[in-house]
PyMOL Python script that loads the backbone (N, CA, C, O; Angstrom):
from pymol import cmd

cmd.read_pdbstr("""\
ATOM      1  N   UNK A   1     -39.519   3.579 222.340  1.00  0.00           N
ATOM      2  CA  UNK A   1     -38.765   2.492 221.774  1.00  0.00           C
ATOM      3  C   UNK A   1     -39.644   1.619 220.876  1.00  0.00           C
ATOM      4  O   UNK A   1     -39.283   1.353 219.729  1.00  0.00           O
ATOM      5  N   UNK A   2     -40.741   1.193 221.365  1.00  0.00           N
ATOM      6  CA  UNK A   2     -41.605   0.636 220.699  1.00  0.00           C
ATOM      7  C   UNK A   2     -42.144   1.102 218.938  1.00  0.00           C
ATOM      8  O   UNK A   2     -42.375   0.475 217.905  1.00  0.00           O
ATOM      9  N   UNK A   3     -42.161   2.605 219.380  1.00  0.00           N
ATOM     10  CA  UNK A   3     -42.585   3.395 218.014  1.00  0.00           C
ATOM     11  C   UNK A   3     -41.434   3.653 217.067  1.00  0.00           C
ATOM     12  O   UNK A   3     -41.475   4.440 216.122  1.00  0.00           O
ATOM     13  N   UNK A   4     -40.210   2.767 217.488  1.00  0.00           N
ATOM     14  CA  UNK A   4     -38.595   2.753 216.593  1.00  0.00           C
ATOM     15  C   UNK A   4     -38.491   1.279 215.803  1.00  0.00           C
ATOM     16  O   UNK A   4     -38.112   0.948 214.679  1.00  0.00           O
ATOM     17  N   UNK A   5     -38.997   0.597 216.912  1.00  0.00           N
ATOM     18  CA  UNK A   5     -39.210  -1.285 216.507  1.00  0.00           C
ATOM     19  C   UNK A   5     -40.639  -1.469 215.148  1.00  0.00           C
ATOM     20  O   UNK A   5     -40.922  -2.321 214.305  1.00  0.00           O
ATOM     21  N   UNK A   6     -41.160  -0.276 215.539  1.00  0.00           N
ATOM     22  CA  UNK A   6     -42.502  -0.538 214.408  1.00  0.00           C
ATOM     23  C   UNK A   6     -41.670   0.011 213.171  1.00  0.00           C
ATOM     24  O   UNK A   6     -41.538  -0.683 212.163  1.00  0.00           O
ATOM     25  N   UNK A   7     -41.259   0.950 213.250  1.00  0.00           N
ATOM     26  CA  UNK A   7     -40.538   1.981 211.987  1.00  0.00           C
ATOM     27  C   UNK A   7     -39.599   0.778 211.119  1.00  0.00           C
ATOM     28  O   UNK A   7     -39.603   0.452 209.932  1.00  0.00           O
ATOM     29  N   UNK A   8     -39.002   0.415 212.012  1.00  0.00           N
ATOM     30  CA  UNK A   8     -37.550  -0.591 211.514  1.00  0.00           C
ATOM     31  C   UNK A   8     -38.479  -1.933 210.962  1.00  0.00           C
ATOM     32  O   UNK A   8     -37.894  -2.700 210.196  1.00  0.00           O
ATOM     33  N   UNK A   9     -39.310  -2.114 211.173  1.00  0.00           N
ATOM     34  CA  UNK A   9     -40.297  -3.343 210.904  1.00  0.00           C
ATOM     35  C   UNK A   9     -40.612  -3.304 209.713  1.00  0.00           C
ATOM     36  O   UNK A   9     -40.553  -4.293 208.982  1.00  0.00           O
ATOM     37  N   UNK A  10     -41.070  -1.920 209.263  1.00  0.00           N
ATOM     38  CA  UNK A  10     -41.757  -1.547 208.346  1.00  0.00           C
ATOM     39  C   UNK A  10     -40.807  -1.321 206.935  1.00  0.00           C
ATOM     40  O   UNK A  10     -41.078  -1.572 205.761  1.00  0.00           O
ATOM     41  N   UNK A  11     -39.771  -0.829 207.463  1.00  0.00           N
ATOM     42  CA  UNK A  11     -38.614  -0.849 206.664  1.00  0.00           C
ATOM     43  C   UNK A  11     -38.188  -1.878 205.921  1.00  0.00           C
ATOM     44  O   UNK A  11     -38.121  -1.962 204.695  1.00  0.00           O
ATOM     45  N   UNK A  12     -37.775  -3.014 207.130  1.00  0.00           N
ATOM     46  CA  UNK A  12     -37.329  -4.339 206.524  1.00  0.00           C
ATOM     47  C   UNK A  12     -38.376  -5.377 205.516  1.00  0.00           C
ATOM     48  O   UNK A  12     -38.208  -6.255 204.670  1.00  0.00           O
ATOM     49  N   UNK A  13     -39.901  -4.460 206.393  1.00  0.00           N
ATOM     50  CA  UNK A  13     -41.008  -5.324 205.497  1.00  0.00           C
ATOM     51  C   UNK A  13     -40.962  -4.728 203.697  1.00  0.00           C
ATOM     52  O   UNK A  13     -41.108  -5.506 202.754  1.00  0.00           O
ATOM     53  N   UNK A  14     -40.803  -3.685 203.585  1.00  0.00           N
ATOM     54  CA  UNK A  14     -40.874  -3.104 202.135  1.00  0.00           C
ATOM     55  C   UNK A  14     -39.356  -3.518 201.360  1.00  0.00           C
ATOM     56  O   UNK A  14     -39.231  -3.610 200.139  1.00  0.00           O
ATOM     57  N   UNK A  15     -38.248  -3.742 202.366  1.00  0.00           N
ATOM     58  CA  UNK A  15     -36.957  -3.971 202.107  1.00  0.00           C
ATOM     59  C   UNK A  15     -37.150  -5.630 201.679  1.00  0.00           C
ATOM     60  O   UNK A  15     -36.303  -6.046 200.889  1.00  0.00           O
ATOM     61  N   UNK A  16     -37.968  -6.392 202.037  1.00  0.00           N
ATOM     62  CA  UNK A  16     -38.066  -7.868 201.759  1.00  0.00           C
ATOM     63  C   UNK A  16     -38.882  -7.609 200.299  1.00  0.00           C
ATOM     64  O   UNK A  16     -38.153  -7.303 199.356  1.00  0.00           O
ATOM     65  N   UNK A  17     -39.885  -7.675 200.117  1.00  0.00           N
ATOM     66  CA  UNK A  17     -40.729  -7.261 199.327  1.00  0.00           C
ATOM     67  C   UNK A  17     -39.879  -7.005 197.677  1.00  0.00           C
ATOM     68  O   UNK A  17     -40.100  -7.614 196.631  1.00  0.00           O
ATOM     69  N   UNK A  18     -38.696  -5.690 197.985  1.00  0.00           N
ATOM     70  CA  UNK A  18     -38.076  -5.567 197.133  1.00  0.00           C
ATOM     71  C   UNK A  18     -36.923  -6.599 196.093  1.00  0.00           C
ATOM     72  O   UNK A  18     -36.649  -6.733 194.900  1.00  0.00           O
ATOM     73  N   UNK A  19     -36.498  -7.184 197.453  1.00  0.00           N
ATOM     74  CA  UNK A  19     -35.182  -7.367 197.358  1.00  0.00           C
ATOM     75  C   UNK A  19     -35.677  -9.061 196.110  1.00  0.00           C
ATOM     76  O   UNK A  19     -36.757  -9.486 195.701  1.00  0.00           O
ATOM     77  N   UNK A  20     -34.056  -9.584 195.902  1.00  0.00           N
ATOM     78  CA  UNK A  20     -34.208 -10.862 195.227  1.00  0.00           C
ATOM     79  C   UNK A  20     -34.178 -11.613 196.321  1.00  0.00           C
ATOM     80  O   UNK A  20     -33.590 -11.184 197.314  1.00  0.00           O
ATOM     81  N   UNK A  21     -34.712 -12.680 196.334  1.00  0.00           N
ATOM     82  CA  UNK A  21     -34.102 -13.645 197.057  1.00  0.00           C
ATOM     83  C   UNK A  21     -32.490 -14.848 196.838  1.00  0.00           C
ATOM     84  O   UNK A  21     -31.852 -15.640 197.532  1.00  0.00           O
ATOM     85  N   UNK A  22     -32.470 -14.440 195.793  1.00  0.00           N
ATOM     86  CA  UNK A  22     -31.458 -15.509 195.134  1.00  0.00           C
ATOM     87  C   UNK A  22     -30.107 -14.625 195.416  1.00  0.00           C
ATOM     88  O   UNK A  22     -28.980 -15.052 195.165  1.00  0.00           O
ATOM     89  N   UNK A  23     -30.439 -13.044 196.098  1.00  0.00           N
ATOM     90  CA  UNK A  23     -29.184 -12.450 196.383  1.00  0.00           C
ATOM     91  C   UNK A  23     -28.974 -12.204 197.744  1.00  0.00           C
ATOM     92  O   UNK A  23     -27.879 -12.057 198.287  1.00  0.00           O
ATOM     93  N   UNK A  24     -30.347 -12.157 198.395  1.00  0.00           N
ATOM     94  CA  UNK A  24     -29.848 -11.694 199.689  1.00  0.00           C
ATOM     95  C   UNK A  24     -31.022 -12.305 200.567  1.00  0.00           C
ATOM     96  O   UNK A  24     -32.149 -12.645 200.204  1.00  0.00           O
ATOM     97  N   UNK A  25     -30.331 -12.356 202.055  1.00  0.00           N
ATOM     98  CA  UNK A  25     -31.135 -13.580 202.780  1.00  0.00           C
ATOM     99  C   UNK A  25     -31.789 -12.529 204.064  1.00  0.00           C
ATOM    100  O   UNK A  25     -31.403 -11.385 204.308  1.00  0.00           O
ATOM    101  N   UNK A  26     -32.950 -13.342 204.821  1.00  0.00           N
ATOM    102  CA  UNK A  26     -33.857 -12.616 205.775  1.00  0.00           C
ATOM    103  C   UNK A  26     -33.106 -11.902 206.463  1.00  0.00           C
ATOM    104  O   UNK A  26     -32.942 -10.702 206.682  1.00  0.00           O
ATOM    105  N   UNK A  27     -32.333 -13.630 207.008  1.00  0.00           N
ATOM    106  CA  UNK A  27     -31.133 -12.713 208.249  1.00  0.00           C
ATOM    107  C   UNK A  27     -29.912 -11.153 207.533  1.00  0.00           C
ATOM    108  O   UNK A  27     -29.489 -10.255 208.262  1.00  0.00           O
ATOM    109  N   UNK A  28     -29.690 -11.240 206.394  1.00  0.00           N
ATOM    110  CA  UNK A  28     -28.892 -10.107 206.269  1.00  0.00           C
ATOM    111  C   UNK A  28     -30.370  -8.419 206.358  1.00  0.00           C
ATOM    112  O   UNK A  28     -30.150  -7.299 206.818  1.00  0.00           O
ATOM    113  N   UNK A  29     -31.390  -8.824 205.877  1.00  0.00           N
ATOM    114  CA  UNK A  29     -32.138  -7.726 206.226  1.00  0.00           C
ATOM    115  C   UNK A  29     -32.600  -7.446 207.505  1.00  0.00           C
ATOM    116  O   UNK A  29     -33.020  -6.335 207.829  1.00  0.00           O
ATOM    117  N   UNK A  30     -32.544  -8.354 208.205  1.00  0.00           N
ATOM    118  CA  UNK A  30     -32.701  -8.150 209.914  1.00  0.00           C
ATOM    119  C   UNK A  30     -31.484  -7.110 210.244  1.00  0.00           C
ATOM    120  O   UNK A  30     -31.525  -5.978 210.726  1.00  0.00           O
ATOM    121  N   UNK A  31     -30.574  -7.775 209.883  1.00  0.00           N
ATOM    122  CA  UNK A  31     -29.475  -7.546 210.697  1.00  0.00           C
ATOM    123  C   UNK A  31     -29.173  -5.840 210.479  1.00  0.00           C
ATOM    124  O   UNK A  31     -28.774  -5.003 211.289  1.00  0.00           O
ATOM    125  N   UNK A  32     -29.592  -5.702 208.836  1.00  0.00           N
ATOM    126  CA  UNK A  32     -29.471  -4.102 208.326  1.00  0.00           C
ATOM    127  C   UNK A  32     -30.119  -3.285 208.835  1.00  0.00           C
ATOM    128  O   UNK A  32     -29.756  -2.111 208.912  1.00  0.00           O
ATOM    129  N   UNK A  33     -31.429  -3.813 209.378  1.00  0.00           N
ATOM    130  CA  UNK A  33     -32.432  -2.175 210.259  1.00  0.00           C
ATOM    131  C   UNK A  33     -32.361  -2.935 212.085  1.00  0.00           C
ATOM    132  O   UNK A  33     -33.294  -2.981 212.886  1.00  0.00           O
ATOM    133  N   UNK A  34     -31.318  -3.302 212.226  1.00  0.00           N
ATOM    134  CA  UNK A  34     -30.499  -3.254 213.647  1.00  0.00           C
ATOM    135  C   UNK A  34     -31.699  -4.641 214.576  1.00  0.00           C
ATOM    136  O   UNK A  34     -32.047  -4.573 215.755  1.00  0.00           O
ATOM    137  N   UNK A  35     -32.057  -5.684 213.637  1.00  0.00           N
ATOM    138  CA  UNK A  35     -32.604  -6.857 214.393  1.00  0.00           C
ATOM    139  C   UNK A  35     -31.464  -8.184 214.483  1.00  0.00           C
ATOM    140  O   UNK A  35     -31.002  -8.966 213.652  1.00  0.00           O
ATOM    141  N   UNK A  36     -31.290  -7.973 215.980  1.00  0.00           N
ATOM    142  CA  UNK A  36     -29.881  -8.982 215.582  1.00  0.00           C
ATOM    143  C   UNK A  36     -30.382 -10.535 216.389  1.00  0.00           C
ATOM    144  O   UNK A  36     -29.647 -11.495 216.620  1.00  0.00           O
ATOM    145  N   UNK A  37     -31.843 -10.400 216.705  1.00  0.00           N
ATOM    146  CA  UNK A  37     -32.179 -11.792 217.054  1.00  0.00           C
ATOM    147  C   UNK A  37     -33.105 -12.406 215.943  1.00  0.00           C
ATOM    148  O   UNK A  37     -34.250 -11.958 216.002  1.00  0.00           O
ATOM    149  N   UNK A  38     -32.952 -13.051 215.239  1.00  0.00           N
ATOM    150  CA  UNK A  38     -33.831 -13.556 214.697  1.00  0.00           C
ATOM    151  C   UNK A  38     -35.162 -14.181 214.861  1.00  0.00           C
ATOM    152  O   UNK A  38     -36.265 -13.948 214.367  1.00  0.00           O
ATOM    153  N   UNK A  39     -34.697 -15.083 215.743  1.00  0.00           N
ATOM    154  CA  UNK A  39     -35.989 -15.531 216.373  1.00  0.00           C
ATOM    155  C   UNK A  39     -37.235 -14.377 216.313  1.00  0.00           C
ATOM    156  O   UNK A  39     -38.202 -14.366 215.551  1.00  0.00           O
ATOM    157  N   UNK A  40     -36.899 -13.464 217.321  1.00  0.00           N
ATOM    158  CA  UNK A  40     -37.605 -12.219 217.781  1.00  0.00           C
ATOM    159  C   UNK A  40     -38.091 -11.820 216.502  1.00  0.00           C
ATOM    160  O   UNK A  40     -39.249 -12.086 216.180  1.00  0.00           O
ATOM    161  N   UNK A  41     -37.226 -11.136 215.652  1.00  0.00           N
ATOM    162  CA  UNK A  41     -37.452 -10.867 214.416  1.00  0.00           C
ATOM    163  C   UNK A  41     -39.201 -11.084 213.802  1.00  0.00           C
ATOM    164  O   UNK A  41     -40.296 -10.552 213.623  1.00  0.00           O
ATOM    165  N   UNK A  42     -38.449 -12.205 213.691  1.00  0.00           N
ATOM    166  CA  UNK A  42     -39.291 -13.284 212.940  1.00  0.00           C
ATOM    167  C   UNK A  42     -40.977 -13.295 213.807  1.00  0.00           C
ATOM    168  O   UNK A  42     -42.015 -13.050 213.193  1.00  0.00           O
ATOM    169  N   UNK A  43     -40.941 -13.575 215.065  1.00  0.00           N
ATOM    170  CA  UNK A  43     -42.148 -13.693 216.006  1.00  0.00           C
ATOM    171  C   UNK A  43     -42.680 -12.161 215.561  1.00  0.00           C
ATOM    172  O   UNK A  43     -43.628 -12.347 214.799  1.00  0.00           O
ATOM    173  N   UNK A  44     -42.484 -10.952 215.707  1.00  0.00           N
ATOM    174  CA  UNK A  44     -42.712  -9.785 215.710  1.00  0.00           C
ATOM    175  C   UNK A  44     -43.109  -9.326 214.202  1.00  0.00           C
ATOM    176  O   UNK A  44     -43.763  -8.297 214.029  1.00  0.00           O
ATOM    177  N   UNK A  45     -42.763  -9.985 213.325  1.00  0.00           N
ATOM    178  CA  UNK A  45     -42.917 -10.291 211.984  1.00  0.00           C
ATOM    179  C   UNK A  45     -44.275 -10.550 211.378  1.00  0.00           C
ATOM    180  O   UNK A  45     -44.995  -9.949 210.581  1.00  0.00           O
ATOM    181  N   UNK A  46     -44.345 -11.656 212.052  1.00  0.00           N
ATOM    182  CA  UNK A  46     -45.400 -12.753 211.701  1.00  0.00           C
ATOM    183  C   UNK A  46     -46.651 -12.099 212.737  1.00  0.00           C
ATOM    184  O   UNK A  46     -47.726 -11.876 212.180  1.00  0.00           O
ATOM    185  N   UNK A  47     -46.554 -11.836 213.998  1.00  0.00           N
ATOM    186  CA  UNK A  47     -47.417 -10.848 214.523  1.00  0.00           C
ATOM    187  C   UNK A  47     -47.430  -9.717 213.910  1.00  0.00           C
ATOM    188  O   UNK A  47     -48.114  -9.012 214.653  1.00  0.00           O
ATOM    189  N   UNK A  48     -47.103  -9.074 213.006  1.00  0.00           N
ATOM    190  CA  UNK A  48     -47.621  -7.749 212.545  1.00  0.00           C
ATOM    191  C   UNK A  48     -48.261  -8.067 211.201  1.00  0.00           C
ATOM    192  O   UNK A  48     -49.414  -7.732 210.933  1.00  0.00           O
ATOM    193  N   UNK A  49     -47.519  -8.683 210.426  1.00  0.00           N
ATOM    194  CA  UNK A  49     -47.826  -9.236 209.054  1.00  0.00           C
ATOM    195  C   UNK A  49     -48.842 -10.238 208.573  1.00  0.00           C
ATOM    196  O   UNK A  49     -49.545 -10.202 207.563  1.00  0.00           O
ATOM    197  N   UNK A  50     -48.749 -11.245 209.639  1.00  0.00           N
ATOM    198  CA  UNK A  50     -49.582 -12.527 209.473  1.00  0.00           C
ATOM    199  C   UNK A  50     -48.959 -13.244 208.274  1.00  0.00           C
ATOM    200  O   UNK A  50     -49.808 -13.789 207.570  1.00  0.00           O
ATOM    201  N   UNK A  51     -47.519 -13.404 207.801  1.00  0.00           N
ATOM    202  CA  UNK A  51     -46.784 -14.069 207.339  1.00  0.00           C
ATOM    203  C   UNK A  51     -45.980 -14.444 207.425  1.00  0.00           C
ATOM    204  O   UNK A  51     -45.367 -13.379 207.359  1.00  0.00           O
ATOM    205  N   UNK A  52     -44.662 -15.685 207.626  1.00  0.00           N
ATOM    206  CA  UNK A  52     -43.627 -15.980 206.995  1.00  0.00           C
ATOM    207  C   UNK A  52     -42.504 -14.455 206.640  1.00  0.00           C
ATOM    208  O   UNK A  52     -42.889 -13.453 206.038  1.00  0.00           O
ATOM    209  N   UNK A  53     -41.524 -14.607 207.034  1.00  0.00           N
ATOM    210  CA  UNK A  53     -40.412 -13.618 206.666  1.00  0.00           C
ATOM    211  C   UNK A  53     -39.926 -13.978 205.196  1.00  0.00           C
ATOM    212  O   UNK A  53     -39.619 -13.223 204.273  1.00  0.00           O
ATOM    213  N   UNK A  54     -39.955 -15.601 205.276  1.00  0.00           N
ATOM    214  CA  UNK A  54     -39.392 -16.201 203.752  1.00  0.00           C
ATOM    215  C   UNK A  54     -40.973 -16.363 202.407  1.00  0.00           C
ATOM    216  O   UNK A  54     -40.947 -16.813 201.262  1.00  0.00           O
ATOM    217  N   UNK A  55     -41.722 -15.995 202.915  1.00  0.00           N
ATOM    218  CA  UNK A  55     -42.977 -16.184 202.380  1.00  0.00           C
ATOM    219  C   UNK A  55     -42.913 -14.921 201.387  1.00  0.00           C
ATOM    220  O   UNK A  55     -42.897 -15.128 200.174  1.00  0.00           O
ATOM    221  N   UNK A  56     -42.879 -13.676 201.876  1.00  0.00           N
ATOM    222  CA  UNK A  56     -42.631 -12.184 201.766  1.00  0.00           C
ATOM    223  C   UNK A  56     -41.520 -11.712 200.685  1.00  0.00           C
ATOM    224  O   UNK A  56     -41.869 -10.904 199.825  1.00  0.00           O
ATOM    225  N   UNK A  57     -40.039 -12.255 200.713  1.00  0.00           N
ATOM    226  CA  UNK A  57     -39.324 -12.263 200.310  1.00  0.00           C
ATOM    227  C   UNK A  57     -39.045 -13.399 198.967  1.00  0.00           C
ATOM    228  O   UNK A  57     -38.283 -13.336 198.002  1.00  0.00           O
ATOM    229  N   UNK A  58     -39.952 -14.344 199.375  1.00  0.00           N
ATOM    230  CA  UNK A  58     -39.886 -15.015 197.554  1.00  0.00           C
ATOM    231  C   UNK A  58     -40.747 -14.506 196.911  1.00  0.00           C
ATOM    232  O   UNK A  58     -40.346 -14.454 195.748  1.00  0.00           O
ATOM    233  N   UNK A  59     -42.153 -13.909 197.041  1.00  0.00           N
ATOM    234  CA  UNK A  59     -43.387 -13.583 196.454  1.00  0.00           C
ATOM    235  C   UNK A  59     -42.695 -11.842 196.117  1.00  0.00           C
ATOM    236  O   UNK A  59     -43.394 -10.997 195.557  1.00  0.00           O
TER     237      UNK A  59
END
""", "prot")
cmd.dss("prot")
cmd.show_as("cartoon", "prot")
cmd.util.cbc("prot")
cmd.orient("prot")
C-alpha cells in the first residue's frame, strides 16, 4: 500500500508542476490520484518534497 501512496504522490507532484494555477486547484489534484484528505495530503507532501503543495503549483 505504501509503494501505491508513493506512486500517486509522484503523480500529483508532476501533475502540480504542470498544471495552471489560475485553472485548477490542489484540492482538485488530490482528489484526482484518489487523496481525499487533504490535510494528510498535504503533511505527506511536504514530507517527501520539502515544500508547500501551493508553492509547487504556482512556480
Amino acid at each position: 500500500m505504501q509503494f501505491l501512496r508513493q506512486i500517486r504522490l509522484e503523480r500529483a507532484h508532476q501533475q502540480l508542476l504542470r498544471e495552471d494555477p489560475a485553472t485548477v486547484t490542489v484540492a482538485e489534484v488530490a482528489q484526482s490520484w484518489g487523496f481525499d484528505n487533504l490535510g494528510r495530503f498535504s503533511q505527506m507532501y511536504r514530507h517527501r518534497y520539502g515544500r508547500l503543495l501551493s508553492h509547487t503549483l504556482r512556480d
